[in-house]
N, C-alpha and C positions, 0 to 999 in steps of 0.2 A: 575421411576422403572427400574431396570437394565433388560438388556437381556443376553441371551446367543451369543458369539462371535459369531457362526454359521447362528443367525437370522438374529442379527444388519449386518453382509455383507451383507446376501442375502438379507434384507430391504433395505439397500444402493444401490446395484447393480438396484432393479426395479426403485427405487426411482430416481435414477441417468438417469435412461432408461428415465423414464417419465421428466425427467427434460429439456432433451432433444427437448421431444416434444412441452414442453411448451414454449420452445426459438424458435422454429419456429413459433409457436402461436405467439410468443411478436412480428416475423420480423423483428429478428436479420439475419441478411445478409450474404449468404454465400461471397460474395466479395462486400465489401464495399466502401464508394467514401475516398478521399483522400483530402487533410489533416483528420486524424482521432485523437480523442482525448479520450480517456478512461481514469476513474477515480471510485475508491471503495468509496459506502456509496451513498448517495442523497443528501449530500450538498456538494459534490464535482463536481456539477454542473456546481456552479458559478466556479471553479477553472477549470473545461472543456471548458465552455463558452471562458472562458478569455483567456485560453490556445489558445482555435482556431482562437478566434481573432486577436493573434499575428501572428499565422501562414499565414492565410489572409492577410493580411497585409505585409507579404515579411517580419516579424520580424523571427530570429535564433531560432532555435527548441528548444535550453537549453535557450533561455530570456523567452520561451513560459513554458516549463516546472517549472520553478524557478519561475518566478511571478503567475503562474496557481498557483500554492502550497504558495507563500505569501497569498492569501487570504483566508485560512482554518487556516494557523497559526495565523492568526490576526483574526479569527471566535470568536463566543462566548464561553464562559468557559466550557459549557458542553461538548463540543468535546474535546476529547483527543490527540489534536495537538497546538503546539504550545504553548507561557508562560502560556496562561490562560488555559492549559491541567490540568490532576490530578498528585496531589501529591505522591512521594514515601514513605515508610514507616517511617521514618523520618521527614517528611515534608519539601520535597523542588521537586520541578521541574528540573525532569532531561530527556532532549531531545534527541532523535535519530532521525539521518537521513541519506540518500543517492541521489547521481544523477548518470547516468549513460549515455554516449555518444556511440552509436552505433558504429561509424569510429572508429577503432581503439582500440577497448572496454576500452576507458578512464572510471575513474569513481574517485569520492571521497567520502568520508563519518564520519558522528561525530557520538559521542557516549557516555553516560553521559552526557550531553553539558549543564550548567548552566549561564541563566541570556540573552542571546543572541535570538534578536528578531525572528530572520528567519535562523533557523538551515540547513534549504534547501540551502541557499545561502554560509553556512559556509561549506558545504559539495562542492561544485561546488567550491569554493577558493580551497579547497583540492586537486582537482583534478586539476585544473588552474591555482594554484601559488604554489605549493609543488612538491616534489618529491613522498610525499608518498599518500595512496590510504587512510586512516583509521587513524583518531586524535581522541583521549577520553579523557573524563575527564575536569582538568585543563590546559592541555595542547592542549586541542580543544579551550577550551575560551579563552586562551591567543592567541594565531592564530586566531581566529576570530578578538577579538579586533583589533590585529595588523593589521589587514585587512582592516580597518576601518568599518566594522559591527556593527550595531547598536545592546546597550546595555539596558536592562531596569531593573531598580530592581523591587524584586519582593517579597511580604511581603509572605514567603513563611508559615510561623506558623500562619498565620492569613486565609489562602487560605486553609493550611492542617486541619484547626479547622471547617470551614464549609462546606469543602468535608468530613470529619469523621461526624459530624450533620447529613450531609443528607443523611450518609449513613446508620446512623443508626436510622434514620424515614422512610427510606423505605426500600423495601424489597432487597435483594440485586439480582444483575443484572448478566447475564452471563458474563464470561468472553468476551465472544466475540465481546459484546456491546463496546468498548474501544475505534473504530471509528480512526484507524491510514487512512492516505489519502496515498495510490500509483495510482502515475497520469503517464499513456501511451501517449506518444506521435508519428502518423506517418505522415511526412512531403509529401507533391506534388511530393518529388523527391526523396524519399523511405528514407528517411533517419529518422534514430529510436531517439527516446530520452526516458530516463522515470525518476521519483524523488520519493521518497516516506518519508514522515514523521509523527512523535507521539512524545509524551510524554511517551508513553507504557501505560504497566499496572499500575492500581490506587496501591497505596500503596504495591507495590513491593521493596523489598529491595533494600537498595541505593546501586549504581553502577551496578547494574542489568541493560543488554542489550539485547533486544530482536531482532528477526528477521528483524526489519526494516532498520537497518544499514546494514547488512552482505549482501554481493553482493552473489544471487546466493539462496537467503533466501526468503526478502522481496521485492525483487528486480532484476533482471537481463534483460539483454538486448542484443543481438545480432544482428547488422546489416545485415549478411545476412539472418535472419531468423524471427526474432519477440522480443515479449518482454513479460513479465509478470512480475503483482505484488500480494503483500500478505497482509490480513488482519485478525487480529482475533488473538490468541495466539499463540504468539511467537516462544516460545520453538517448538509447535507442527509443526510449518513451518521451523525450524531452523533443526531439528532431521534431516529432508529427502531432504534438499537443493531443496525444492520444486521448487522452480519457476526455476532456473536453468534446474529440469526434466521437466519442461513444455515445457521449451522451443526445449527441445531435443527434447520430443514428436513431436513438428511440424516440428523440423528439419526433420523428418521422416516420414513427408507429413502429419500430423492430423491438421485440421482445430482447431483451439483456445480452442472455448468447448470443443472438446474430448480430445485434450491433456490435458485439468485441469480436465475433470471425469476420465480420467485414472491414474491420478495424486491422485488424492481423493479415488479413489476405491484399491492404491496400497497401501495409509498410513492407510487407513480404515481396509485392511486384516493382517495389523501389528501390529493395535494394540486391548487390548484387553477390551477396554470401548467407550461411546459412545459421551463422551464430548469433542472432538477434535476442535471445534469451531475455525475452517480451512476455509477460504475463497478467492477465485482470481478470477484476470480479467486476459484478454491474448489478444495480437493483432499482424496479419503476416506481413510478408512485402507487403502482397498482399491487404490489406486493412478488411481483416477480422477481425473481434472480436468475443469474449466471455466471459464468466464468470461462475462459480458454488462457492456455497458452502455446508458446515455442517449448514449454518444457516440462518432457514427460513426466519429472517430480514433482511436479506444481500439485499441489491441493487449496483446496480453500472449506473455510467451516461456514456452518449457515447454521445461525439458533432462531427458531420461533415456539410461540406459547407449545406447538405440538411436538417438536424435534427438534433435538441439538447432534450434528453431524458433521463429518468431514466428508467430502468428497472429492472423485479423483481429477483429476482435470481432463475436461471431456474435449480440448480442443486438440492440438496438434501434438 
């Protein structure tokens, strides 16, 4: 049922308030232990798990990031990452992704990216063996190859026929359900990492790029200050260069949560309906985290040396 723009803020605004309270319910941490690893969704888990374990271990913040994110692209079909994500409108699997290195604000990232197993890794060659920041299309997959990145075919009219089946035996799903993975990563010695990837939206027109390649979208990173990522539709995080404002927010001293409910409360007075299905996690150099979203099944996992966890999402 729709509301009036006046309401839906002022419902945000308390909702946001209370969301607040319910993250200190969870014991989420005003300052956190360190190696810390943040990742959107509840099967980002394993991808947090693994993350810290490399960290632990003395392994490099991008091997930790990159292999954290290989095991949700090689997940099961129903997440929307990686080959076995959903089909575009057309029926073929077309990937997004990004990596980004705190020192220096390196970063690389694909877009459109067909047939290539781990788009995280061909984003990190972008950034490690290129000059440039951003490869699409066919000239993403020709660079990966050449990278020696592994290729897989992928029967894509046979995948597009029983994602349209099961779409049309159930009921259909919010957009937000779509399940892209941005994994945080902060190192023993402050040092930032973060990746984030999807297949995107199910049956979005081909060559359609959503927020989780564009630095500053679904993704951004700043060494001296934090990092944040995005999940949920696209465009809606792409419009306000979300995560980029988050991060400013705590450049500006706001602990993680309230930089994303300030973030949330400022696209919410913008715009004028109530299906934004907008959601982030955010983490400082200090070792805090948090997270909110538009949507009340958003969770996110946080692994450090003391706790590996999921929790619910304390914003809206």
């Amino acid at each position: 049922m729709n509301m009036s723009r006046r309401k839906f803020v002022r419902g945000a605004a308390l909702g946001l308030a209370a969301g607040a309270a319910a993250a200190r319910a969870q014991g989420v941490p005003e300052q956190g232990e360190m190696p810390l690893v943040v990742g959107t969704w509840p099967f980002s888990k394993f991808s947090t798990d693994a993350a810290l374990k490399i960290l632990l271990d003395g392994g490099p913040i991008l091997d930790a990031v990159e292999r954290g994110i290989w095991l949700t692209e090689d997940a099961a079909p129903e997440k929307s990452v990686g080959l076995g994500g959903r089909p575009n409108a057309a029926g073929f699997v077309q990937l997004d992704a990004c990596i980004m290195f705190g020192p220096g604000h390196k970063a690389g990232s694909v877009a459109a990216l067909e047939g290539i197993r781990h788009p995280i890794s061909a984003a990190r060659r972008v950034m490690e063996k290129s000059t440039h920041v951003m490869l699409a299309g066919e000239g993403a997959r020709v660079f990966a190859l050449e990278q020696g990145l592994e290729s897989i075919p992928v029967d894509d009219r046979e995948l597009y026929e029983k994602w349209r089946q099961t779409r049309s035996a159930q009921p259909p799903k919010k957009p937000g359900n779509h399940d892209t993975i941005a994994l945080l990563a902060l190192g023993a010695d402050g040092t930032i990492a973060g990746g984030c990837s999807t297949s995107g939206l199910a049956g979005k027109l081909p060559g359609r790029v959503g927020d989780s390649p564009i630095l500053g979208s679904g993704l951004y990173v700043d060494n001296d200050v934090g990092a944040a990522g995005a999940t949920g539709v696209g465009e809606n995080v792409m419009r306000y260069c979300a995560t980029f404002m988050i991060v400013e927010f705590m450049r500006q001293g706001l602990a993680p949560h309230e930089a994303i409910v300030k973030v949330i409360q400022r696209i919410i007075q913008s715009e004028r309906r109530d299906d934004l299905h907008i959601n982030f996690i955010a983490l400082d150099k200090h070792g805090r985290y948090g997270a909110a979203g538009t949507d009340g099944n958003f969770k996110y996992a946080v692994a450090t040396p003391g706790k590996s966890l999921v929790l619910n999402n304390p914003g809206l």
